[in-house]
C-alpha positions in Angstrom: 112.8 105.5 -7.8 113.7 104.1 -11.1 111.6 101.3 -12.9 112.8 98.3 -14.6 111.9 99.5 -18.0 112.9 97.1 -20.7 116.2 95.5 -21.6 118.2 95.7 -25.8 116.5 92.6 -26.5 113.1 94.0 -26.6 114.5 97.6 -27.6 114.9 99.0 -30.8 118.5 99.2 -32.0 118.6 103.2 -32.6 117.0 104.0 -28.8 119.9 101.4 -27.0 122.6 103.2 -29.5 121.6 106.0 -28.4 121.8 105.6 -24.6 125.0 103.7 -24.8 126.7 106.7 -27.0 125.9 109.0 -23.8 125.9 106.5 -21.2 128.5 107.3 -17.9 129.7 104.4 -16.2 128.5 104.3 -12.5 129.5 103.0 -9.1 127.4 99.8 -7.8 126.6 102.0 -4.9 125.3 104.8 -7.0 123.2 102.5 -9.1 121.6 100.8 -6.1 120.4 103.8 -4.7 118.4 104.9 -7.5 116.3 101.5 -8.1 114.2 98.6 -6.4 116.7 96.5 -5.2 113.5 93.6 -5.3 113.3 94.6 -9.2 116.7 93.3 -9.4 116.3 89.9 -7.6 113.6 89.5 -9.9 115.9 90.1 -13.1 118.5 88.6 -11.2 117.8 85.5 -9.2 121.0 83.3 -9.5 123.1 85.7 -8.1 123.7 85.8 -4.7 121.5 88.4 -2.2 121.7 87.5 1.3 123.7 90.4 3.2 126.4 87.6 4.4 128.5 88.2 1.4 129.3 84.2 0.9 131.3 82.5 -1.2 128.4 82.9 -4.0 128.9 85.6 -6.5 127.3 88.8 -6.4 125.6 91.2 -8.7 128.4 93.9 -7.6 131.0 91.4 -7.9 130.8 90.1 -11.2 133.2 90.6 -13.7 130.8 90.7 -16.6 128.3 93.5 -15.2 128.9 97.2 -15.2 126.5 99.9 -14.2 125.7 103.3 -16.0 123.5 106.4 -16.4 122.4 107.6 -19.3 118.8 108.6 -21.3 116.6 106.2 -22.8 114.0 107.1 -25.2 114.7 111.3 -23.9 114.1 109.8 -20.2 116.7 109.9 -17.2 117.8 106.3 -16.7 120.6 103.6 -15.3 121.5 100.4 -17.1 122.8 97.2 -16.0 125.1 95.9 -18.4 125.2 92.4 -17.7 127.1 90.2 -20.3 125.8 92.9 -23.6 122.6 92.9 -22.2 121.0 96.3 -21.4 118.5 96.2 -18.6 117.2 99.8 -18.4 115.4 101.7 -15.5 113.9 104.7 -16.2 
């Protein structure tokens, strides 16, 4: 199970370059499977995690988040990109 590792802000600009250059773009399902989905409430506590799937907007369902694999720093990881914010799990 992947970690939540760090995210571009506290990253240096060569290491996120460098996992974006190689980075494959992912299904949510894919992504999901490979982390701590209570890592992610954590990160991402507005969105909307109750298994109901009401009205509220979702992590899967939001327009500005995609979802990837790639390397960070020579490591195995997946990346949330959430509005030009990388948050990396390695």
């Amino acid at each position: 199970m992947k970690k939540y590792t760090a995210n571009c802000v506290h990253s240096s600009a060569d290491s996120i370059d460098d996992m974006c250059d190689c980075g494959e773009e992912i299904e949510y399902a894919e992504f999901i499977k490979q982390i701590d989905v209570e890592e992610l409430k954590t990160l991402f506590p507005h969105y909307n995690w109750s298994d109901d799937k009401a009205e509220d907007l979702t992590l899967e369902d939001d327009w500005a988040v995609s979802f990837w694999e790639s390397e960070f720093v020579k490591a195995p990881c997946v990346y949330i990109d959430h509005s030009r914010v990388e948050y990396i799990f390695c």
